[in-house]
C-alpha positions as CSV (number, residue, x, y, z in Angstrom):
1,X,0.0,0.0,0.0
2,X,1.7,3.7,-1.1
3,X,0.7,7.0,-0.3
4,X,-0.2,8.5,-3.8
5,X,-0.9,11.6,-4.8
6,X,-3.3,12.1,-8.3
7,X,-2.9,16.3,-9.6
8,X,-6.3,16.8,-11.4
9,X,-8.0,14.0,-9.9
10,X,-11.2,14.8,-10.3
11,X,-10.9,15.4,-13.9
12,X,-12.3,12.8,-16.5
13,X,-9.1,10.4,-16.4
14,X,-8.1,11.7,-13.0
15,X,-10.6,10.4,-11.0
16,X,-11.4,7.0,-12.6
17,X,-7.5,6.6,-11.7
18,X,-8.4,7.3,-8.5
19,X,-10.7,4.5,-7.7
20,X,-8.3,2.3,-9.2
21,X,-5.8,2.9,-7.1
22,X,-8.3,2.7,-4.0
23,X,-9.6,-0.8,-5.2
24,X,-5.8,-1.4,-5.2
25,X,-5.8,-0.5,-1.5
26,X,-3.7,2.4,-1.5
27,X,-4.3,5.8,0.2
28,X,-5.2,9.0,-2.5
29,X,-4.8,12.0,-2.3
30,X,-6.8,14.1,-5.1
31,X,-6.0,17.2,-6.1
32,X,-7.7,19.7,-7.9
33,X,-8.4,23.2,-8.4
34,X,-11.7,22.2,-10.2
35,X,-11.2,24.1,-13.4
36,X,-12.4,21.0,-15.6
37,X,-12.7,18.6,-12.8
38,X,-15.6,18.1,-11.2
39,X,-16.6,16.5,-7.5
40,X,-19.1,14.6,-9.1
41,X,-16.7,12.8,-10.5
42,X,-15.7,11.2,-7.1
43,X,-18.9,11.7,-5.4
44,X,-19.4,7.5,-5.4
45,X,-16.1,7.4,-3.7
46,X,-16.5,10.5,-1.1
47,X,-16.9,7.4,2.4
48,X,-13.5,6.3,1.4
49,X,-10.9,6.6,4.2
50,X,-8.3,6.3,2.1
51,X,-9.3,9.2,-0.5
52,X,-8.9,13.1,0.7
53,X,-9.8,15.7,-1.7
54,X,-7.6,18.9,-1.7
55,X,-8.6,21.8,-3.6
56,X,-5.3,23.5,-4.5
57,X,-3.7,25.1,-8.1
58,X,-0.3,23.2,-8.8
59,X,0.7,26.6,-10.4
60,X,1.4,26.9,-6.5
61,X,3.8,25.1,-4.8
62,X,2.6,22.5,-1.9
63,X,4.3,20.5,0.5
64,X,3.0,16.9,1.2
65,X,4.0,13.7,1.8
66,X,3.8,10.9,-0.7
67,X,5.5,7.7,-2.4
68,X,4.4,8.2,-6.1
69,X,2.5,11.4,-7.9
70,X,0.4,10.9,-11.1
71,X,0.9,14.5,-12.6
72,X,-2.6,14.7,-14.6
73,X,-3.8,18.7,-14.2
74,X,-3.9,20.2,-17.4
75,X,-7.0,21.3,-19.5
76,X,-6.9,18.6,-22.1
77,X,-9.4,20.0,-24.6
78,X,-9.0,22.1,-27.2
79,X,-11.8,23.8,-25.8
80,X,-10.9,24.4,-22.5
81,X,-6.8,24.7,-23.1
82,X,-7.5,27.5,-25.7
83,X,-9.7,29.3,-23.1
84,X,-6.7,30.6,-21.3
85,X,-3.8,29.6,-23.1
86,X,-1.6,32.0,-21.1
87,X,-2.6,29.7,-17.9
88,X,-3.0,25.9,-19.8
89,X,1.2,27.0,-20.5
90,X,1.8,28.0,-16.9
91,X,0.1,24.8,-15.7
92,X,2.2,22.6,-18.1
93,X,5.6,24.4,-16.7
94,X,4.9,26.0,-13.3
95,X,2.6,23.0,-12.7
96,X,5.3,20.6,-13.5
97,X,7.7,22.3,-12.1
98,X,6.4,22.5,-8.4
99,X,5.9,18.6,-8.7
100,X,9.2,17.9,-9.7
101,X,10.3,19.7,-6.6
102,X,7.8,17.8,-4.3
103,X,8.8,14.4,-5.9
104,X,12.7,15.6,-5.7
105,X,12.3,17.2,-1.7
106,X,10.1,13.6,-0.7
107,X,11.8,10.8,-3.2
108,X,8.9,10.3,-4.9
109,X,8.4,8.3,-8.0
110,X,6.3,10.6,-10.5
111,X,4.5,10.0,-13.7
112,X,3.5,13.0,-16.3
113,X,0.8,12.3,-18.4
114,X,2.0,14.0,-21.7
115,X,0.1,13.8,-25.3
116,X,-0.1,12.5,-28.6
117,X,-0.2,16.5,-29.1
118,X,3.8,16.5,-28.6
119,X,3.8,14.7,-32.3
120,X,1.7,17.7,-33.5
121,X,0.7,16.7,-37.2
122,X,2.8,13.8,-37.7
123,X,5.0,13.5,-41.4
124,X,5.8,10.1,-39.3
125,X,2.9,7.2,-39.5
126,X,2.2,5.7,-36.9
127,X,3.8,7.9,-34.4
128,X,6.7,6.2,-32.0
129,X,8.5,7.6,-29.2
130,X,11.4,8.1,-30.9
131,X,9.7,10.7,-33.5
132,X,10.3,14.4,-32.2
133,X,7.3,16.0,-34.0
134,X,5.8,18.2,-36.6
135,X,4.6,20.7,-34.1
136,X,3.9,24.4,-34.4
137,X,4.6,26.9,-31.8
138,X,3.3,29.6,-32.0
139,X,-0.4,28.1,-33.3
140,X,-3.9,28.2,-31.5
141,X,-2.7,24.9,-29.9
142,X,0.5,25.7,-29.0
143,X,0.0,26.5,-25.6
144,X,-1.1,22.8,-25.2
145,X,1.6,21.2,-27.8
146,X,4.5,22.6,-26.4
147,X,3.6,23.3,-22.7
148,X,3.7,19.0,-22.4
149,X,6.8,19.4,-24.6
150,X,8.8,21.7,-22.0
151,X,7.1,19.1,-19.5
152,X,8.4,16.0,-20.8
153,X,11.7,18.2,-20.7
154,X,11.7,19.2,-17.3
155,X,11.2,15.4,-16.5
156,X,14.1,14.5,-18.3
157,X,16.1,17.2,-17.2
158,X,15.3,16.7,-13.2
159,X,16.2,12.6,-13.7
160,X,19.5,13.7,-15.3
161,X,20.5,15.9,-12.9
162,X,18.8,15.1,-9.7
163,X,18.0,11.3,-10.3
164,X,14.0,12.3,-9.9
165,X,12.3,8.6,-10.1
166,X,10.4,10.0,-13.8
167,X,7.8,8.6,-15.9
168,X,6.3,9.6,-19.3
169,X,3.0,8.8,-20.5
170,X,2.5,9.9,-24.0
171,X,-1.6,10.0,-24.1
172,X,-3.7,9.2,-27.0
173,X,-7.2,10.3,-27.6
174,X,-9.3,8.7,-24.4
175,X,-13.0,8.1,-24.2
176,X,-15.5,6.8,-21.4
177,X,-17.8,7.9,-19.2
178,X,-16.9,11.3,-17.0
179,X,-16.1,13.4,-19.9
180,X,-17.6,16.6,-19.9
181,X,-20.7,16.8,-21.7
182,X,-19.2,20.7,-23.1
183,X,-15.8,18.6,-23.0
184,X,-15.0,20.0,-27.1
185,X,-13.3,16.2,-28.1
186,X,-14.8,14.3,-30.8
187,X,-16.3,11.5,-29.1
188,X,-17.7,13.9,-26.4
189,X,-19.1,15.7,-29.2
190,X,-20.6,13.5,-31.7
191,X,-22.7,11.4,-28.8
192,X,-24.0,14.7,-27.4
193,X,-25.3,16.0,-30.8
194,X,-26.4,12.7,-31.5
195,X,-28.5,12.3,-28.8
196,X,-30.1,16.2,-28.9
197,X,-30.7,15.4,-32.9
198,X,-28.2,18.2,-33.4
199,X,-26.2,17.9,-36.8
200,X,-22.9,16.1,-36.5
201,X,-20.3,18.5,-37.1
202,X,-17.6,17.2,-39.3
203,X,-14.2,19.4,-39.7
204,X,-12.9,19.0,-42.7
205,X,-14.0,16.0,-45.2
206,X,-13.5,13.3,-42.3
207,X,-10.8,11.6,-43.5
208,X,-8.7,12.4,-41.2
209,X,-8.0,9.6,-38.9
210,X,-7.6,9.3,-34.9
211,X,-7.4,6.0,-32.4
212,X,-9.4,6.0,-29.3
213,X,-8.5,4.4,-25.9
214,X,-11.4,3.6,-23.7
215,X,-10.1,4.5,-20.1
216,X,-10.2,1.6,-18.1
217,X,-7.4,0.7,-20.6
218,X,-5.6,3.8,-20.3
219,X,-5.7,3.6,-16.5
220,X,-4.5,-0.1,-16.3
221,X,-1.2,1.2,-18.1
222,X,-0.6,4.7,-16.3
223,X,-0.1,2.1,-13.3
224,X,1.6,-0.4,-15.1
225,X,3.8,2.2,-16.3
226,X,4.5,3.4,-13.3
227,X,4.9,0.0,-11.4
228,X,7.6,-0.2,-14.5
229,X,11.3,-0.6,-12.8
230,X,14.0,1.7,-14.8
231,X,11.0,3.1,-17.2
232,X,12.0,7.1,-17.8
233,X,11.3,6.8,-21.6
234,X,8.5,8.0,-22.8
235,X,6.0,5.2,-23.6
236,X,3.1,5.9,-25.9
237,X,-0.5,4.8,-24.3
238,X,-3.1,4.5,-27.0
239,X,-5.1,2.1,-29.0
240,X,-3.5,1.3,-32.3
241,X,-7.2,0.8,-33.8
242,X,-7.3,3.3,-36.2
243,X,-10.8,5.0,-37.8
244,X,-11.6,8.3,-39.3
245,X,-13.4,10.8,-38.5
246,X,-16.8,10.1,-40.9
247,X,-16.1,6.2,-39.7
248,X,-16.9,7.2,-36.1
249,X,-19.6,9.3,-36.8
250,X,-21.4,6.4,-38.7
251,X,-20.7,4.4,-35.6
252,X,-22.1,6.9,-32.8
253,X,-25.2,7.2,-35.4
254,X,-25.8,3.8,-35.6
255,X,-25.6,3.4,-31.8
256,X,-27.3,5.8,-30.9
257,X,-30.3,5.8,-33.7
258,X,-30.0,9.2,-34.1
259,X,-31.9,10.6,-37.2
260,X,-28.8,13.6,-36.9
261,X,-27.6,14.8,-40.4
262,X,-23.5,15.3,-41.1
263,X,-22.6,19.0,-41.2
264,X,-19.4,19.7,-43.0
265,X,-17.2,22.7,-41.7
266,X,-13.3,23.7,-42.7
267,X,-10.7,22.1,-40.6
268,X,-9.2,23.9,-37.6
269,X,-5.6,25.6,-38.1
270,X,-2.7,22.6,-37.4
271,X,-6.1,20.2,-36.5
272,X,-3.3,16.6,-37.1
273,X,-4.4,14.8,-40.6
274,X,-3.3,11.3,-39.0
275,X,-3.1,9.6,-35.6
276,X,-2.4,6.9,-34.3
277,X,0.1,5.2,-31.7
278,X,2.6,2.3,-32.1
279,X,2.6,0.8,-28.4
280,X,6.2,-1.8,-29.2
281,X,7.7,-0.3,-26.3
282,X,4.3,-0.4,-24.2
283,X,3.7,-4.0,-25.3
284,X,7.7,-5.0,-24.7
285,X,8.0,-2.8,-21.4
286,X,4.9,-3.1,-19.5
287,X,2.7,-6.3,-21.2
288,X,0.2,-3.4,-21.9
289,X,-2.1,-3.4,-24.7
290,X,-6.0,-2.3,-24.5
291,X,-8.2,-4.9,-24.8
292,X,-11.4,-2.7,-25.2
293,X,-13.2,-2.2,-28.7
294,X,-14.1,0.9,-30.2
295,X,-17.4,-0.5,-30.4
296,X,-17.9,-2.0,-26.2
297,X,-16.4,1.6,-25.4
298,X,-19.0,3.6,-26.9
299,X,-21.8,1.4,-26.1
300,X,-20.2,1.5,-22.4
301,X,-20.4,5.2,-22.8
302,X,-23.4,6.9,-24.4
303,X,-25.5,5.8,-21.3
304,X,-23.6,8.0,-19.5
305,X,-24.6,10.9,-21.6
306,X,-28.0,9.8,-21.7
307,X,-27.8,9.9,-17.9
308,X,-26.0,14.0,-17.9
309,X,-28.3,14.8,-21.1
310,X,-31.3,14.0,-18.4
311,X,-29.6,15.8,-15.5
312,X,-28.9,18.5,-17.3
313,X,-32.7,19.0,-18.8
314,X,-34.4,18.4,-15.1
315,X,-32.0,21.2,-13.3
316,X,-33.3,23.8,-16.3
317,X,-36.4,23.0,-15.9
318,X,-36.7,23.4,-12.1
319,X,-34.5,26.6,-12.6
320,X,-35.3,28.2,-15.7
321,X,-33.8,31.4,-15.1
């Protein structure tokens, strides 16, 4: 049993991590400054003994206590990272930063959950860990892109010259229930427009291609990655399933029955044309590989927007100003 500390745990991966670990019997500490996290998201888990919420901003140092930190707080949608870029870059730095130091002052063992964004629009297909990028930085996404960039460099730099215990999570596109219904991602999106009859809203012609992780998978190998003895690469964490864009769309239609039309609009500036992981070094390293379908995800998921869709309608009606 470890002490473990999980920064945005009560965000969409965040806090499905966190009962993981608890089922695990370990004691959690979650923090959050509830930006995109939401207490809802752990409300189920709220009469654990071994769970204490903190509200705190990691942009702030903080002194605690623990054996092993999952560094998860950052905005992770376009929407919400492009919100306040100036702050989504602080996060990524400052944020990282003032872990670093915690993990470096207590000997902790700490794991940052980087991106498939550090590959930006990839000229390399599929995208290992050994690819440094196409990535622009001074586009609308930047502050996202290269923020996790300097991240995975800070890591490095603090294991070099400290001996910090690191580990690097490269994150492809994740999926499953606790997303935000505004959360901006595709998945997030098409379900919620599928479901209100809304038109699907297709950027560019859909070709463009992305994988999707469900995130009980994702969860079993941020720990397996970080149970992973001598591991300070970065390992990509993604399902190597690969569909595009229109593909899914048929699929959350067909789900779903929703009678919703496709709406066709341009492509977003440095929006990546291909994506998708090659998890060798997961598969070699940690025996990971996901073992949900695209398919059992999103029919595991769309309930749960069913559920917020209904939530959502009942709170306007009994406050409609």
């Amino acid at each position: 049993m470890a002490q473990i500390l999980v920064t945005g745990g009560a965000g969409f991966i965040g806090s499905h991590l966190v009962e993981y670990l608890l089922q695990q019997g370990h004691e959690v500490l979650s923090l959050d400054n509830y930006f995109t996290g939401s207490k809802e998201n752990l409300r189920h888990l709220l009469g654990q003994p071994r769970l204490e919420l903190i509200r705190h901003d990691i942009v702030n140092p903080i002194m605690l206590e623990v054996e092993q930190i999952y560094h998860l707080a950052c905005p992770a949608s376009p929407v919400h990272y492009q919100y306040n870029p100036v702050k989504t870059i602080k996060t990524n730095v400052m944020g990282t930063l003032n872990m670093l130091g915690l993990a470096k002052r207590v000997k902790a063992r700490i794991l940052l959950a980087s991106t498939s964004e550090v590959y930006g629009d990839p000229q390399v297909h599929p995208q290992r860990e050994d690819y440094w990028g196409n990535v622009n930085p001074i586009g609308p996404r930047s502050c996202y892109d290269e923020g996790k960039r300097v991240a995975e460099t800070l890591m490095t730099d603090y294991h070099r010259q400290n001996g910090v215990d690191i580990r690097i999570a490269r994150i492809f596109n994740t999926y499953g229930p606790r997303m935000a219904v505004q959360d901006g991602r595709v998945i997030s999106n098409f379900i919620v427009q599928a479901l209100t009859g809304q038109a699907i809203t297709i950027y560019g012609d859909g070709s463009q291609t992305r994988s999707f992780c469900y995130v009980s998978d994702l969860v079993k190998g941020l720990v397996a990655l970080m149970d992973c003895e001598g591991c300070h690469e970065p390992v990509n964490l993604g399902n190597p399933e690969e569909y595009s864009i229109l593909e899914l769309a048929e699929k959350i239609l067909a789900l779903t029955g929703s009678p919703s039309r496709l709406s066709f609009r341009e492509l977003p500036k440095d929006d990546p044309v291909k994506r998708r992981p090659d998890i060798t070094r997961a598969r070699q390293l940690l025996g990971w590989q996901p073992s949900v379908t695209l398919e059992d995800g999103l029919k595991a998921t769309i309930p749960y927007f069913v559920h917020k869709l209904r939530q959502l309608h009942y709170e306007l009606a009994a406050n409609p100003d």
